[in-house]
C-alpha positions in Angstrom: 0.9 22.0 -32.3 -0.7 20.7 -29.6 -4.7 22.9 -29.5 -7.6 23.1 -27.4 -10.6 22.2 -29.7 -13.2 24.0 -27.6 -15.2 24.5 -29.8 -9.8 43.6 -30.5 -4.5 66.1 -31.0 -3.5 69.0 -31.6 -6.3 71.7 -31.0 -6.1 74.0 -34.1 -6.5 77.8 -33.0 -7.9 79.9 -35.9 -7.3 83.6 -34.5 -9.7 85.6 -36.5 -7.8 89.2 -36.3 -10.7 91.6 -36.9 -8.9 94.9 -38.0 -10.4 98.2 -38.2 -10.0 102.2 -37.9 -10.8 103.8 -35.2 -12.9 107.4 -35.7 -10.7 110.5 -36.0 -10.1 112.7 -33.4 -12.0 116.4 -33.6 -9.9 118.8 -35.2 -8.2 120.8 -31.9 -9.5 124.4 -31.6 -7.1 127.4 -32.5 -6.3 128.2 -29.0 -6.2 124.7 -28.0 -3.0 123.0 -28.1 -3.5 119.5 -29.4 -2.7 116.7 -26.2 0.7 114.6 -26.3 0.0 111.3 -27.3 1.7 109.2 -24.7 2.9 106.0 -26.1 1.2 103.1 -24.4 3.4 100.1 -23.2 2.5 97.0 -25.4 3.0 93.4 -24.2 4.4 91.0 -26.7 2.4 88.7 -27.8 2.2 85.1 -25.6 2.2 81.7 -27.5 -0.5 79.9 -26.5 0.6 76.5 -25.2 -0.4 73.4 -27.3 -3.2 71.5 -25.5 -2.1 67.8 -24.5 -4.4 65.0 -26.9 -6.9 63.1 -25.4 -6.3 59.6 -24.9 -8.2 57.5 -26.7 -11.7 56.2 -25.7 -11.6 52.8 -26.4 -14.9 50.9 -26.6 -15.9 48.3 -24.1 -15.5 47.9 -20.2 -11.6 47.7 -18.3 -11.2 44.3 -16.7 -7.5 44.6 -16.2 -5.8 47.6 -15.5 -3.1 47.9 -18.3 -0.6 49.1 -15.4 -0.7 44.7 -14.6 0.6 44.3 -17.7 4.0 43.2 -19.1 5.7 45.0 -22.0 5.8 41.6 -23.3 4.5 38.7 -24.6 2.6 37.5 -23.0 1.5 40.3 -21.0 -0.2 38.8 -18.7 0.5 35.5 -16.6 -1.4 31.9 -17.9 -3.3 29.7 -15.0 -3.7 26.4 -16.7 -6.4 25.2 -14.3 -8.4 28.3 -15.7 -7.3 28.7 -19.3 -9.3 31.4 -21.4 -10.9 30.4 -24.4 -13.4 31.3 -26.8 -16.0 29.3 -28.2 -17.3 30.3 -31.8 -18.8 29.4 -35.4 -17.0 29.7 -38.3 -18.2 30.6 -41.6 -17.1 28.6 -44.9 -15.9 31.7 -46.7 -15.5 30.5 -49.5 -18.6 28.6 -50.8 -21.6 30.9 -51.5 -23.9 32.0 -49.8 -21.3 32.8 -47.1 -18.8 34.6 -49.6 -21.1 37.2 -49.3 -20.7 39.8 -45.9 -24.1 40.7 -45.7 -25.5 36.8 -44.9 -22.6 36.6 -42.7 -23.6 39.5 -41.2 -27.4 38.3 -41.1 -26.4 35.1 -39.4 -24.4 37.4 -36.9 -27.0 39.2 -35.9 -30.0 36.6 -36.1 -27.3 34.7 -33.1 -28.5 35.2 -29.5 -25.5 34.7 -27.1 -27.3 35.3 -23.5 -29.5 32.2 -24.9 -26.7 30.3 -26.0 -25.1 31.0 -23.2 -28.1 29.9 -21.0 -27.4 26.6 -23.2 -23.8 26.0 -22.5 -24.3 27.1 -18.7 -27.3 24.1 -18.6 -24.9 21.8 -20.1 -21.5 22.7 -17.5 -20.1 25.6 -18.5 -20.6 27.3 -15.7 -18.6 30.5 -16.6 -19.8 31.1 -20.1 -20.4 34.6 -20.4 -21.6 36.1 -24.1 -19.2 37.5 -26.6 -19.1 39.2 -29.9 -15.2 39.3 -30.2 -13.1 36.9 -30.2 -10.5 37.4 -27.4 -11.4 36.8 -23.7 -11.9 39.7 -22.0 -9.3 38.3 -19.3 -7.0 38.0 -22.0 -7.6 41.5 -23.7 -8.1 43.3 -20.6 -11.4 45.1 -21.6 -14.8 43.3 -22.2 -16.0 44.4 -25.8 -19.6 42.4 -25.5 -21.9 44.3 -27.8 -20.1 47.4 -28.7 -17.5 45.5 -31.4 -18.7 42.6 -33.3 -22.2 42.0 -34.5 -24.8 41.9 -31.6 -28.2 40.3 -31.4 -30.6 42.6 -33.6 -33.2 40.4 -35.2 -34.4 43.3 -37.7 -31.1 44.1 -38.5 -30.5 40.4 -39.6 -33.1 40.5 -41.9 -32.5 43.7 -43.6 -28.8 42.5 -44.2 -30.4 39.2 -45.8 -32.8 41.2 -47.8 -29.6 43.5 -49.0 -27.8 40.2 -50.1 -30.7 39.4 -52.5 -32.5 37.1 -50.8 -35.9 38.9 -50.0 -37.6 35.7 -50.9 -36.5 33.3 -48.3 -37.4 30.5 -50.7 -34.3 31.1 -52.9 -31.9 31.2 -49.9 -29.9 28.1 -50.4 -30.2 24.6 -47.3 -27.6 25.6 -44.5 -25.7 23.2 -43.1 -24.4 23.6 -39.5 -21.8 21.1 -38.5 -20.7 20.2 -35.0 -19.0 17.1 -33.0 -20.3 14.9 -31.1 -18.0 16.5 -27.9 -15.8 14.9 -25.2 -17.3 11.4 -23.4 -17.5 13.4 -20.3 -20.3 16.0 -22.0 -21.2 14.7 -25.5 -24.6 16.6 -25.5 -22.9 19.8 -25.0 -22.4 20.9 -28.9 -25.3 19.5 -30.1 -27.6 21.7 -27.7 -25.8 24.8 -28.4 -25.9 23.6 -32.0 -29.6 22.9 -32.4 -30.6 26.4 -30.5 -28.4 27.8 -33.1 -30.3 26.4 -36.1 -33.5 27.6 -34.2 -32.9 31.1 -34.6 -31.8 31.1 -37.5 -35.1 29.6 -38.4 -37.0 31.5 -36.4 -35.4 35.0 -37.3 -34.0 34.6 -40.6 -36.8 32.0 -42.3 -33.5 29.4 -43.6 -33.7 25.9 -43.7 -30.6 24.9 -41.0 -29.8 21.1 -40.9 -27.7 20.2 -38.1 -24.8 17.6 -38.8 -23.1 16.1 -35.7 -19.9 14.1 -36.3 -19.0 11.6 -34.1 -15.1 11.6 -34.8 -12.7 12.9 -37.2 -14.3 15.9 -36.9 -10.8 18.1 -37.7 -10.3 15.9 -40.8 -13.7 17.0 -42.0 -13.5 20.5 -40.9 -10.2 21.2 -42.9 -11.5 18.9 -45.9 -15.1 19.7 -46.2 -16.5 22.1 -43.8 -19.9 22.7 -45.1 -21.4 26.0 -44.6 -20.9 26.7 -40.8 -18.8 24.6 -38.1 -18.2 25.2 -34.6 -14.6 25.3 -33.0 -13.0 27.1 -30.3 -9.7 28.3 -28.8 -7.9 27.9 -25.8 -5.0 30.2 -24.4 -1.3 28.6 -24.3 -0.4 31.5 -23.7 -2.2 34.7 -22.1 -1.9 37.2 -24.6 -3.9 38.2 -27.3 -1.1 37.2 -29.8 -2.2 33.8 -28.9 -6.1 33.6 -30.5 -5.9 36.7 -32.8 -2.5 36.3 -35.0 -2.1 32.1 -34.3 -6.1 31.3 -35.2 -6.8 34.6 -37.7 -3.4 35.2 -39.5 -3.5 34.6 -42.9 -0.2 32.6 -43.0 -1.4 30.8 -39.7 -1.8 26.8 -39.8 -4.3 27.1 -37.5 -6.5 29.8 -39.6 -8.9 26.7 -40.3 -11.8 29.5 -42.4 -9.0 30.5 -44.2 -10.1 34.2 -43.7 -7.7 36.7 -44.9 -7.4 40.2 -44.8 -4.0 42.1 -45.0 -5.1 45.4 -42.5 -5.9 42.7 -40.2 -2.7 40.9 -40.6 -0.7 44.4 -40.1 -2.5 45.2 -37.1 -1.4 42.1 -35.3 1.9 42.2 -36.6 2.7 45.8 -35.3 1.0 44.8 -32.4 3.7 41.8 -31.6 6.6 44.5 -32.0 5.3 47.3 -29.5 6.0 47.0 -25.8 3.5 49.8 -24.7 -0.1 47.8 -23.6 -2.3 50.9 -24.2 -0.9 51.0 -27.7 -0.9 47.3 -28.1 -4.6 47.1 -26.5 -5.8 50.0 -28.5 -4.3 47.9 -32.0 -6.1 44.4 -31.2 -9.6 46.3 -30.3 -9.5 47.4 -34.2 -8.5 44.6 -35.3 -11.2 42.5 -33.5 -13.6 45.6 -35.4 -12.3 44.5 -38.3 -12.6 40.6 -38.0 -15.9 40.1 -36.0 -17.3 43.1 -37.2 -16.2 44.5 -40.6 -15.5 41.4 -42.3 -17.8 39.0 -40.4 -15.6 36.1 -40.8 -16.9 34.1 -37.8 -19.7 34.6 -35.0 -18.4 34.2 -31.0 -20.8 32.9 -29.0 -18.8 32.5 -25.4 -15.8 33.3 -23.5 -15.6 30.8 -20.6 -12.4 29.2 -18.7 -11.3 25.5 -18.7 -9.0 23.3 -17.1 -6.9 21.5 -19.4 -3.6 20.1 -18.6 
């Protein structure tokens, strides 16, 4: 497969009957003639109609109306001069420290995007705009920057390494951070996002980061020997989120290069695929970008952007 190395009611009435006696009546006089108590017409009792539920508030901004939207996939139609794609760090899940959530997490959160973005921009990409998911907001329809994923939070990066054990940043193991060298037309570009990159982590976390930038076979040594973190991307072939969540994050997926696995993620997508509704569909890939970039920490996005590939 040809890729784009780029480097998600019913109100309950409670009717509290209160019941009671009302006082007696005065006994009547002797000469008085007790009144005729009229009977008093009574109105049945009305059901009380069933309020309709809310719909539900999803996080983030609307990009896309979902009434533009096919019922199927892909929902939305693909401009190959403008391609949406995702540029991101993936961890090495399975090699310690980064089998542990709470360094992924720390690493998450120690990652600035608006200056990494301020990187990519300086280096041509132009449209780079931050993200903590990993779909394209053009793609999802709804721009989930900051309110799903991990955001920037300095403190909260160092509390989650502190939680992992590693309160004395002495013991916390070298980190490697590997990167290509990029296309001829832009070769600087992944090294400068991949050096500011090791500078936070420096800075905010107290790590030693080494930098490793391969000039070629970079895929070979991704899928072979990753190291700890490695820097990949994904462009649309198709305009759906099908396309980067179920082909890159699936665990069956030839493409799911981390090898992250996690079967409520895998249903989510899957139902997804078989529903034709987008507010239902939209409302499934929003959890399941929750659970990927933000419960389970599997990789950190660091820009949606748009490129021109044929």
């Amino acid at each position: 497969m040809s890729r784009l190395p780029l480097l998600i009611v019913l109100a309950v009435l409670v009717l509290a009957a209160a019941s009671g006696c009302a006082p007696a009546a005065p006994p009547a006089s002797p000469s008085e003639a007790p009144p005729t108590a009229l009977p008093q017409p009574t109105s049945p009792p009305q059901p009380t109609a069933p309020s309709a539920p809310s719909p539900v508030a999803l996080p983030g901004v609307e990009v896309i109306p979902l009434e533009s939207m096919d019922t199927t996939i892909p929902w939305l139609p693909l401009d190959t001069t403008a391609r949406p794609s995702t540029y991101f760090y993936l961890f090495n899940l399975s090699r310690q420290p980064f089998s542990n959530v709470l360094v992924r997490e720390a690493f998450a959160a120690a990652t600035d995007r608006d200056s990494l973005v301020a990187v990519a921009q300086d280096h041509g990409a132009a449209n780079a705009a931050p993200a903590t998911t990993v779909t394209p907001s053009q793609t999802l329809g709804r721009d989930l920057f900051g309110e799903v994923g991990v955001p920037f939070n300095p403190a909260r990066a160092r509390q989650a390494l502190d939680d992992a054990g590693y309160t004395d940043r002495n013991s916390f193991p070298p980190v490697t951070l590997l990167t290509s060298l990029g296309q001829a037309a832009n070769p600087t570009f992944n090294t400068a996002i991949a050096e500011k990159m090791a500078e936070m982590w420096r800075l905010y976390l107290g790590v030693d980061v080494t930098v490793e930038v391969l000039e070629s076979k970079y895929f070979n040594r991704i899928t072979n020997d990753p190291g700890d973190v490695f820097s990949w991307g994904w462009g649309a072939d198709y305009n759906d989120p099908d396309d980067f969540l179920h082909l890159v994050f699936h665990s069956r997926s030839e493409n799911n290069i981390n090898h992250f696995s996690l079967a409520e993620f895998d249903a989510l997508v899957d139902q997804a695929a078989t529903i034709q509704d987008p507010a239902e569909r939209q409302a499934l890939y929003v959890e399941a970008e929750r659970l990927l970039t933000e419960e389970s920490v599997a990789l950190i996005p660091v820009f949606h952007s748009t490129v021109n590939v044929p």
